[in-house]
N, C-alpha and C positions, 0 to 999 in steps of 0.2 A: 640172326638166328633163323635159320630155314625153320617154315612149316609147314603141313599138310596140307594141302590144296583142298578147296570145297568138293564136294560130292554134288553129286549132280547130274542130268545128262551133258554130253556135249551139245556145240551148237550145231544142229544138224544143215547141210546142204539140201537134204531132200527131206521125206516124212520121215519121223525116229520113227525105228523096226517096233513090232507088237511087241510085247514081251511082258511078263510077271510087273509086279510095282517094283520097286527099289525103293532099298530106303535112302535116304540124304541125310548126313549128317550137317556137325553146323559150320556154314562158311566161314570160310578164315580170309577175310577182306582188310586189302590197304587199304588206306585211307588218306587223302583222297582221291587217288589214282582207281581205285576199284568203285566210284559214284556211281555209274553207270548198271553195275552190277547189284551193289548193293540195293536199287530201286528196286530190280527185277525179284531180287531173293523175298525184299518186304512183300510186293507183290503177292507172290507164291507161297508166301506165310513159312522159309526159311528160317531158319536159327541165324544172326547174323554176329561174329566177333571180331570186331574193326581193330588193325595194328594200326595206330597214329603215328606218322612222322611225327620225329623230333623236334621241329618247328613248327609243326602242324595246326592248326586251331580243331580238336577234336567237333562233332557235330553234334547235337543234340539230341540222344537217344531216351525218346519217349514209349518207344514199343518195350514191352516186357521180353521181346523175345530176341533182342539185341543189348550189345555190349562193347566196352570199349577197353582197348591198353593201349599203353604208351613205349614202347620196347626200350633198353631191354626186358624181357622178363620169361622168367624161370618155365620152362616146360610142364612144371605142377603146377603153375597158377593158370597158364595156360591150362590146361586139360580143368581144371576145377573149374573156370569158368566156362568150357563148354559145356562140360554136363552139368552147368547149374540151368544154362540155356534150353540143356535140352529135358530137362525134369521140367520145366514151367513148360513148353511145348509141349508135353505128354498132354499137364493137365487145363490146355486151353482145345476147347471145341475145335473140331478143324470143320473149316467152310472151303470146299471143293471148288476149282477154277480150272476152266479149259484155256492151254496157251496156244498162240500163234499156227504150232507144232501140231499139236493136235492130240498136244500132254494133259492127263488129268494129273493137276496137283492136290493132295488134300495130306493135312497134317505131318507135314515131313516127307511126304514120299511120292513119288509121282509113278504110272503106269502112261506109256503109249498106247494110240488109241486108234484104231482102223479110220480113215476119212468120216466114212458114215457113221459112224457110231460117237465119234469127235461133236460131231455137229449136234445130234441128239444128245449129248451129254454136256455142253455148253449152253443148251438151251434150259436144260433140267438143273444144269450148276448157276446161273444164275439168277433164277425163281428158285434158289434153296431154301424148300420145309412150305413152298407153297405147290399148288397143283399147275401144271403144265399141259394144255387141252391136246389129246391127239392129234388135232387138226396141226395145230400150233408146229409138235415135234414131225407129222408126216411134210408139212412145208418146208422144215428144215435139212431134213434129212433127203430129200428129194425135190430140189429147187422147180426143177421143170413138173411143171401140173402136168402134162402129158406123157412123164413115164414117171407115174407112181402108184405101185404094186399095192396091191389092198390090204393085204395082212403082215407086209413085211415086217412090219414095225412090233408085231409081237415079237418076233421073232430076235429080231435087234437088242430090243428091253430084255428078253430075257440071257440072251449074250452077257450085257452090260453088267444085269445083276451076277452073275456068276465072273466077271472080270472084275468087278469093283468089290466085291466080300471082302479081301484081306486090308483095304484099305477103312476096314471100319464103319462103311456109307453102305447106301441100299435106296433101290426105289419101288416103293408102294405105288398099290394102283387105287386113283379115286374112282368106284363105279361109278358110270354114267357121266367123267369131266375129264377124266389125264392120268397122269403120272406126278409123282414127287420124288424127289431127291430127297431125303430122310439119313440121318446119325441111327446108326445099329447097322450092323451087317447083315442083318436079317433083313431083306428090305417086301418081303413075300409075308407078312403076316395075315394075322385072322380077321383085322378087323383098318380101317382106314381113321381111326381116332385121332385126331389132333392133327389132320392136313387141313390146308387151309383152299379154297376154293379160289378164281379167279374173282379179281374183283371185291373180296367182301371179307371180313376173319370168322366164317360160321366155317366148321367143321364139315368133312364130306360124311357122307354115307359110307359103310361098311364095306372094303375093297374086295374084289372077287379074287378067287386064285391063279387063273389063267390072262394072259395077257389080252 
């Protein structure tokens, strides 16, 4: 029985073009022929539904957000078990990753991401929900110490937050220490409450509005 192919980007030869998030639905992987893939998808916090060869030794699906059949089987039970995949992926937190690419993945769906903005956003994704020091994101974003612009980086952060909104994530500012990657798509709020500082789990100080 033929199926849907995963959603996804393709594999890009060069940078994936900027563009909106897209959503991904859930990968429809052989098994064992699609192992390689199936790593990547877990990775990236994909929805994974494994079709097991006939003689196959199915593998041991411990992630809630994976599943497994043995074909043949009915294009209802197929479709039921995707979207039972994809209702537990609603209601699990999604934790943002920058890939290779320079893809932001969070919760199902990934957005392309400018080089430099890539790099600042890989650095914020994985200190997620702690503070990230300026210094830290201007070294990243700008390898060579001798061409790095002094306020570029507001500028950057406030890109970011207005490219990442639809995927549900946001970054606050801690006054006086960084930036945080923070769950809400509001990520411009009143107040800096519950980031966590480098180094230690005390709360910052109250975040300013501008970057």
């Amino acid at each position: 029985m033929s199926v849907p192919s995963a959603g996804g980007p393709p594999a890009p030869r060069g940078r994936a073009p900027v563009g909106p998030p897209r959503t991904v639905t859930v990968a429809i992987l052989q098994w064992p022929a699609d192992a390689a893939r199936r790593e990547e998808c877990r990775t990236r916090g994909v929805p994974r539904l494994l079709l097991v060869g006939g003689r196959d030794k199915p593998p041991m699906c411990i992630d809630v957000l994976e599943d497994w059949v043995r074909p043949p089987v009915s294009r209802e039970d197929l479709a039921l078990r995707a979207r039972t995949l994809l209702a537990r992926a609603s209601r699990r937190a999604p934790r943002p990753a920058v890939d290779d690419n320079g893809v932001l993945w969070c919760g199902g769906q990934w957005l392309p991401l400018p080089a430099l903005e890539a790099r600042i956003m890989r650095l914020l994704a994985a200190a997620y929900g702690d503070v990230v020091t300026r210094e830290e994101l201007i070294a990243a974003a700008w390898p060579d110490p001798e061409h790095r612009p002094v306020n570029s980086l507001n500028l950057h952060i406030l890109r970011l937050r207005r490219r990442i909104s639809a995927l549900g994530i946001g970054i606050r500012t801690a006054r006086g220490h960084g930036y945080a990657l923070v769950a809400g798509a509001a990520g411009d709020s009143p107040s800096g409450k519950g980031l966590r500082r480098p180094g230690d789990g005390s709360t910052t100080v109250p975040e300013r509005r501008a970057g």
